[in-house]
C-alpha positions as CSV (number, residue, x, y, z in Angstrom):
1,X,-83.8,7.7,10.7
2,X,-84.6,7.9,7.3
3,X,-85.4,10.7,5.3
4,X,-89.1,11.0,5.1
5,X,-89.4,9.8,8.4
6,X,-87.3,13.2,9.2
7,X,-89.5,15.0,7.0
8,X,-93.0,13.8,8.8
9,X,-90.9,14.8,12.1
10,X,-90.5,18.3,11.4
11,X,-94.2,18.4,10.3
12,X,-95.1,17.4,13.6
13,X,-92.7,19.3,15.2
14,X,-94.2,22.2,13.0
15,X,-98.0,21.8,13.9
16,X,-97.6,21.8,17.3
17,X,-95.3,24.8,18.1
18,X,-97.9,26.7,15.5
19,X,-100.5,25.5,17.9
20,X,-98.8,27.0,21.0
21,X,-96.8,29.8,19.6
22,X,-99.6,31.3,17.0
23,X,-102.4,33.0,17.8
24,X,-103.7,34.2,14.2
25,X,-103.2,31.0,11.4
26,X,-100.1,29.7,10.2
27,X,-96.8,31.5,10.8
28,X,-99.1,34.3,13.1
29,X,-96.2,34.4,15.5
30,X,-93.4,35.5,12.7
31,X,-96.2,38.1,11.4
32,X,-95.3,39.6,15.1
33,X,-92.9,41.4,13.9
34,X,-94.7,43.3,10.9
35,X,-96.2,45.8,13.6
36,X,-92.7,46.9,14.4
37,X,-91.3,47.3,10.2
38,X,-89.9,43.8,9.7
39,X,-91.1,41.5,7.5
40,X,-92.1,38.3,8.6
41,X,-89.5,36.4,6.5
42,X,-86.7,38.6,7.9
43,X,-88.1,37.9,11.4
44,X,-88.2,34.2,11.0
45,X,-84.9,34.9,9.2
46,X,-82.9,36.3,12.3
47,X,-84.4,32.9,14.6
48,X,-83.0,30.5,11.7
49,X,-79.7,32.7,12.7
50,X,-80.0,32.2,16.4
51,X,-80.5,28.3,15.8
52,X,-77.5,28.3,13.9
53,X,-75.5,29.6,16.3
54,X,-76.9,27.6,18.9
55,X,-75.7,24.4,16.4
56,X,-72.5,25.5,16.1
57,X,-71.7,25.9,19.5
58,X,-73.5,22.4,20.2
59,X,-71.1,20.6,17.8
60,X,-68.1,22.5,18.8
61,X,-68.9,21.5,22.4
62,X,-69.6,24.7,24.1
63,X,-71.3,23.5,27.3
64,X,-75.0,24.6,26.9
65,X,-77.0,25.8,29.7
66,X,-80.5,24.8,28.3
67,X,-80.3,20.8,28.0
68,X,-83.3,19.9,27.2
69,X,-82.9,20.2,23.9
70,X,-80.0,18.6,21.4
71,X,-78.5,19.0,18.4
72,X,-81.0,16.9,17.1
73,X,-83.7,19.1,18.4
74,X,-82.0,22.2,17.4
75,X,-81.2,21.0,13.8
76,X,-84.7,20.3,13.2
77,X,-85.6,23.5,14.5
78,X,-83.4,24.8,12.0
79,X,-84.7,23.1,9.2
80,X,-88.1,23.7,9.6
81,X,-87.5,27.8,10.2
82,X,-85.5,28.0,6.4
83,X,-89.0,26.3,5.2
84,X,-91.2,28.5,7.3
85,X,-88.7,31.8,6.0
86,X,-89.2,30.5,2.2
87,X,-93.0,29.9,2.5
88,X,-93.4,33.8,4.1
89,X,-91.4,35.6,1.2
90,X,-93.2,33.6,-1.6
91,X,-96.1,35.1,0.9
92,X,-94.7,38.7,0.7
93,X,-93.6,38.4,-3.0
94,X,-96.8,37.1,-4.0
95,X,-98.6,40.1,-2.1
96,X,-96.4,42.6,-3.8
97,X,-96.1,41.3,-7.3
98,X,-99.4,38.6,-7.9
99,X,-98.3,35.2,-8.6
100,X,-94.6,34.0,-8.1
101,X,-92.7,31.8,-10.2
102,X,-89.3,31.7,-8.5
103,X,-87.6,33.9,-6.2
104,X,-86.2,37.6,-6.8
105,X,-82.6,37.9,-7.6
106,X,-80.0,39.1,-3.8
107,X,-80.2,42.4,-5.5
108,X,-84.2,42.6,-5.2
109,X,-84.3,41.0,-2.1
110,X,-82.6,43.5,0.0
111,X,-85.2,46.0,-1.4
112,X,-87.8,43.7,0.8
C-alpha cells in the first residue's frame, strides 16, 4: 500500500468513527473530557497511549483477546489519534493565545 493510499485510509477511517463516536462536530467525543478538567488534546493524548500499548503487545506477540482488529488496524488508529491530538492543541493554543505559528516549547506545554 502506498503512502497516499494510507493517508486517504485513515481519512476514511477518520470520518466514519467521527460519525459514530461524535455527537457535537469534529473531535466532540475527545471534547468529553473538558467537563471533567482535561483538555481535549491530553484526553485524545492518553488513547494514542493505550493504542500504543496495544501495538506493542500485538508485535511482541502477546495473544490478544479482541481479534477483530490487527496491527494494521491498530497502527492506523494510532496514526490518526497523534493527528487528531496535534489538530486539538493548535485548537487550545489558538483559543488561549489568537493565532499559532508553531507549537509551544515542553516547558509551556505542561502548563496546558
Amino acid at each position: 500500500m502506498k503512502f497516499n493510499e494510507i493517508l486517504e485510509k485513515m481519512k476514511e477511517i477518520h470520518e466514519a468513527k467521527n460519525h459514530d463516536y461524535s455527537r457535537e462536530g469534529e473531535f466532540g467525543n475527545f471534547k468529553e473530557s473538558e467537563k471533567i478538567g482535561i483538555p481535549a488534546w491530553k484526553g485524545a493524548f492518553v488513547r494514542l497511549q493505550d493504542k500504543y500499548t496495544r501495538a506493542c503487545n500485538l508485535i511482541a506477540g502477546k495473544e490478544a483477546k479482541v481479534l477483530d482488529e490487527k496491527l494494521e488496524d491498530t497502527l492506523l488508529d494510532l496514526a490518526n489519534y497523534a493527528v487528531i491530538v496535534l489538530c486539538l492543541l493548535k485548537d487550545q493554543i489558538r483559543d488561549d493565545v489568537g493565532a499559532i505559528h508553531e507549537l509551544p516549547l515542553r516547558d509551556e506545554l505542561a502548563k496546558r
